[in-house]
C-alpha positions in Angstrom: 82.7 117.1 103.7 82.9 118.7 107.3 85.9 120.2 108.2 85.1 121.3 111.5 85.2 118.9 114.8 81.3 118.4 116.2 80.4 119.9 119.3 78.8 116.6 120.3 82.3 115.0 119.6 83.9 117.3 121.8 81.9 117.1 124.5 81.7 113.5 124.6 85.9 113.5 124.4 85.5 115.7 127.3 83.3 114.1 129.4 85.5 110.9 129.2 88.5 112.1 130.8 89.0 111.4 134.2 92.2 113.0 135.3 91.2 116.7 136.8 93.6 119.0 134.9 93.3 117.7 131.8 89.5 117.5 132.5 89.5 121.3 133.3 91.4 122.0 129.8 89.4 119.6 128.0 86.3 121.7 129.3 87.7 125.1 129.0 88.7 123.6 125.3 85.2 123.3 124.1 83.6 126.3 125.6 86.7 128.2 123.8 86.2 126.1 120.5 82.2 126.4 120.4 82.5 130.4 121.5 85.1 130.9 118.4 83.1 128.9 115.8 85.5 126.0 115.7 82.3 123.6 116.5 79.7 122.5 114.1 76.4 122.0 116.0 76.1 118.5 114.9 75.7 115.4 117.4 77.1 112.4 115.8 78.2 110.4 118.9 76.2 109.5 121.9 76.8 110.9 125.7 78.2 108.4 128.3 75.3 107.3 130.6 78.5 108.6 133.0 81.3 110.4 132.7 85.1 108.8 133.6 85.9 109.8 136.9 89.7 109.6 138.9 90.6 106.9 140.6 90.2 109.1 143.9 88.4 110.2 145.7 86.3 107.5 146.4 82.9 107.8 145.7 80.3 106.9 148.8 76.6 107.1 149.3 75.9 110.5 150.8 74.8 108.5 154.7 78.0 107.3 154.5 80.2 110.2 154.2 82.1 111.1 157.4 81.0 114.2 159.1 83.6 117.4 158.7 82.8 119.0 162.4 82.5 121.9 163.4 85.4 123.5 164.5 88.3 125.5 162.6 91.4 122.9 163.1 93.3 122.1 159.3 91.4 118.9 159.4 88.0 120.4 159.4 89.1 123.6 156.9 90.6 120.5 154.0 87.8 118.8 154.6 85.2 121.9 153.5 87.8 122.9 151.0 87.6 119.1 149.5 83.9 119.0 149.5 83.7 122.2 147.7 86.3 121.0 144.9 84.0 118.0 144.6 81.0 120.2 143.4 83.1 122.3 141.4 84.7 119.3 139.5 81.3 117.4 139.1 79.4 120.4 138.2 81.8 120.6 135.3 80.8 117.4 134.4 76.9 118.6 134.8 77.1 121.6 132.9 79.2 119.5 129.5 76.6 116.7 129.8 73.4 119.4 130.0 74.8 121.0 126.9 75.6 117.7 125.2 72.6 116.0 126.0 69.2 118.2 125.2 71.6 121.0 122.7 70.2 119.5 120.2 66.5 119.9 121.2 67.0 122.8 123.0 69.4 125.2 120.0 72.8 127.0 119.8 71.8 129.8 122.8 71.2 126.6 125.2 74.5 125.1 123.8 76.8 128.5 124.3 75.1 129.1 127.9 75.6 125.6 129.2 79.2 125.3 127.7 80.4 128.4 129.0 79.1 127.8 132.5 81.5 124.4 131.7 84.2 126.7 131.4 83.1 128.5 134.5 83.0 125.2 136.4 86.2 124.1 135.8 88.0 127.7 136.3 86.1 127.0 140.0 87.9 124.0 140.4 91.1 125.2 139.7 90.9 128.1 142.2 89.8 125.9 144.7 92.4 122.7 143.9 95.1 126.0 144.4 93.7 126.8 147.6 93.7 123.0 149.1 97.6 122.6 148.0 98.1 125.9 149.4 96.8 123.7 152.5 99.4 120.8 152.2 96.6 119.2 150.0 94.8 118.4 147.0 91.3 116.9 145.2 90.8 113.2 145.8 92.4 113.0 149.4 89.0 112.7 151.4 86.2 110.5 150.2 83.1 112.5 148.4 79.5 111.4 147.4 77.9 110.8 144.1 74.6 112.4 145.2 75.0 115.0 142.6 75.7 112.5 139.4 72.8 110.7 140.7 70.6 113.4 140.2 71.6 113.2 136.6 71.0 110.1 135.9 67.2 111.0 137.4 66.5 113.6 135.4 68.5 112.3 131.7 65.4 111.3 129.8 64.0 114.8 130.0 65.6 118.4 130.0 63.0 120.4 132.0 63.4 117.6 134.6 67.4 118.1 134.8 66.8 121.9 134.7 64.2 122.0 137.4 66.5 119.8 139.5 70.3 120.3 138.7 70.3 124.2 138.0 67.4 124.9 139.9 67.5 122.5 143.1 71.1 121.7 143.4 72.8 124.9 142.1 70.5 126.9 143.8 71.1 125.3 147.2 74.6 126.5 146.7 73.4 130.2 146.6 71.8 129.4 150.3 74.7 127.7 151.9 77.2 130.2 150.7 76.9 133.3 152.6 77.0 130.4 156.2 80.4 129.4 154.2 81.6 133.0 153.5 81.4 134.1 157.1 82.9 130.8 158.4 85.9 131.0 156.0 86.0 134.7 156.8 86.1 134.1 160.6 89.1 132.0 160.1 90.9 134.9 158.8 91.2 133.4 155.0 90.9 136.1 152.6 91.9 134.3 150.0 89.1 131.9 150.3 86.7 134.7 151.2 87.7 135.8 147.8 86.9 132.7 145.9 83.6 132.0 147.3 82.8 135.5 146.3 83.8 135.0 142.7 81.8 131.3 143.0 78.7 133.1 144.2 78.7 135.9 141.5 79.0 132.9 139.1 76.3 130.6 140.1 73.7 133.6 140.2 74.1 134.1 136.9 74.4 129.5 136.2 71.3 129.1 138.1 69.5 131.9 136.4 70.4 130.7 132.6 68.8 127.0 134.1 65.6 128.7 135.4 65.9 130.8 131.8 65.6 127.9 129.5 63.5 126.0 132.4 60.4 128.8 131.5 61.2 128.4 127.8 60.7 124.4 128.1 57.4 125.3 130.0 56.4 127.8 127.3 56.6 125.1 124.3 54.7 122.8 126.7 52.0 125.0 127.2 52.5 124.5 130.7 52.6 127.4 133.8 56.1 127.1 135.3 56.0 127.3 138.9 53.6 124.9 138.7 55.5 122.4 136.9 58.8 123.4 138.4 56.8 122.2 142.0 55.7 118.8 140.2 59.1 117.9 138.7 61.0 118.6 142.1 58.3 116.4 144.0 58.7 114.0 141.3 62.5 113.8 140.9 64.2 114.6 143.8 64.1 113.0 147.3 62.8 115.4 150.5 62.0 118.8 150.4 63.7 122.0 149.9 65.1 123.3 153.3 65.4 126.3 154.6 67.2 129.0 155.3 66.8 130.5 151.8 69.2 133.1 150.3 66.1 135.2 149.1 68.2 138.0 147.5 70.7 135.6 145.5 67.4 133.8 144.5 65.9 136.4 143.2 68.3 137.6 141.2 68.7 134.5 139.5 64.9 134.6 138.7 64.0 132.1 140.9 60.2 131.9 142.6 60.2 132.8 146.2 56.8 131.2 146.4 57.6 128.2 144.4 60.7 127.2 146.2 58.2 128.0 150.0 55.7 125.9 148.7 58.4 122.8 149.1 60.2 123.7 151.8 60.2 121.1 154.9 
């Protein structure tokens, strides 16, 4: 008789909650749970094809989103703010589903790696949800895309696909848009945001390097060379090039091939 809640269980129960906060407890909840022992590494329930999301924002196609401008007016500083909560908040989502998803197939290090970037995810979110009310404003005021879900949904009938594109693609995009971000925020004189996109950064280093980790270990039991299939996989399941500039340094340290990632650049 099990007396312990399944991790699948408990991810699924996660992924299903649409309201933010609770969303960020719910996934703070399970990383906590799994870390202390509380989860049995069973998977008796099935992951949604999608997780619940909040009635707002409202979801558009990425060629529909307005454009945020330029300039440094409140308008234009929410609407970066709001954009970056919307990665934050899916990526939570991202990381529950990757562990719920292929933990079975892939063991308990993939499971604790992938649930405590969760946890990582949603603390994110909560920073940055404090910084937009802070601003007179708050997650789900502007519209967002689903571009990054979408990429899911690519990539969910195989686990070195969603690594080579989610961790690897998306998350590593991040670490070349950031330091642009950094001194943008910085020039507006917000320390406080200067401060959060430096803890985000230090994070997703070490997120995108435990993807490109268990990315070579996929390749390994494939028998398969892993720049090379990294490069098919991207051509394969994600639309247009990589594009420079590339945060070299950042990608580097999260184990990343400099020669891989040139050989798709447009």
């Amino acid at each position: 008789m099990r007396t312990r809640q399944s991790v699948g269980g408990a991810i699924r129960t996660a992924l299903l909650i649409a309201e933010p906060h609770a969303k960020i407890m719910a996934a703070r909840r399970v990383a906590r749970d799994w870390r202390l022992g509380r989860l049995e590494f069973v998977f008796d329930e099935p992951m949604p094809e999608r997780p619940t999301r909040p009635a707002r924002p409202e979801l558009l196609p990425p060629n529909r989103m307005p454009k945020r401008g330029k300039g440094g007016s409140e308008r234009t500083r929410r609407a970066l703010w709001h954009s970056l909560a919307h990665i934050e908040f899916v990526a939570i989502d991202l990381a529950l589903d990757m562990a719920g998803r292929f933990g079975r197939e892939m063991g308990e290090e993939f499971m604790s790696d992938f649930l405590a970037i969760a946890g990582e995810e949603a603390m994110h979110f909560a920073l940055i949800d404090r910084h937009l009310a802070k601003m007179g404003s708050g997650y789900g005021e502007l519209p967002a895309h689903d571009g990054l879900w979408q990429a899911a949904e690519e990539t969910a009938h195989d686990v070195a696909a969603r690594l080579a594109i989610v961790p690897m693609v998306l998350e590593a995009r991040g670490l070349d848009v950031t330091p642009a971000t950094l001194a943008r925020v910085r020039a507006q004189g917000d320390e406080a945001g200067v401060r959060i996109l430096e803890r985000i950064l230090d994070d997703e280093i070490r997120h995108v390097a435990a993807g490109a980790r268990h990315f070579a270990e996929c390749a390994r039991k494939r028998d398969v060379h892993p720049e090379s299939y990294w490069i098919s996989l991207v051509r394969r399941h994600f639309r247009g090039g990589l594009k420079p500039p590339f945060n070299d340094s950042a990608r580097s340290a999260a184990g990343l091939s400099l020669t891989a990632c040139a050989a798709l650049a447009s």
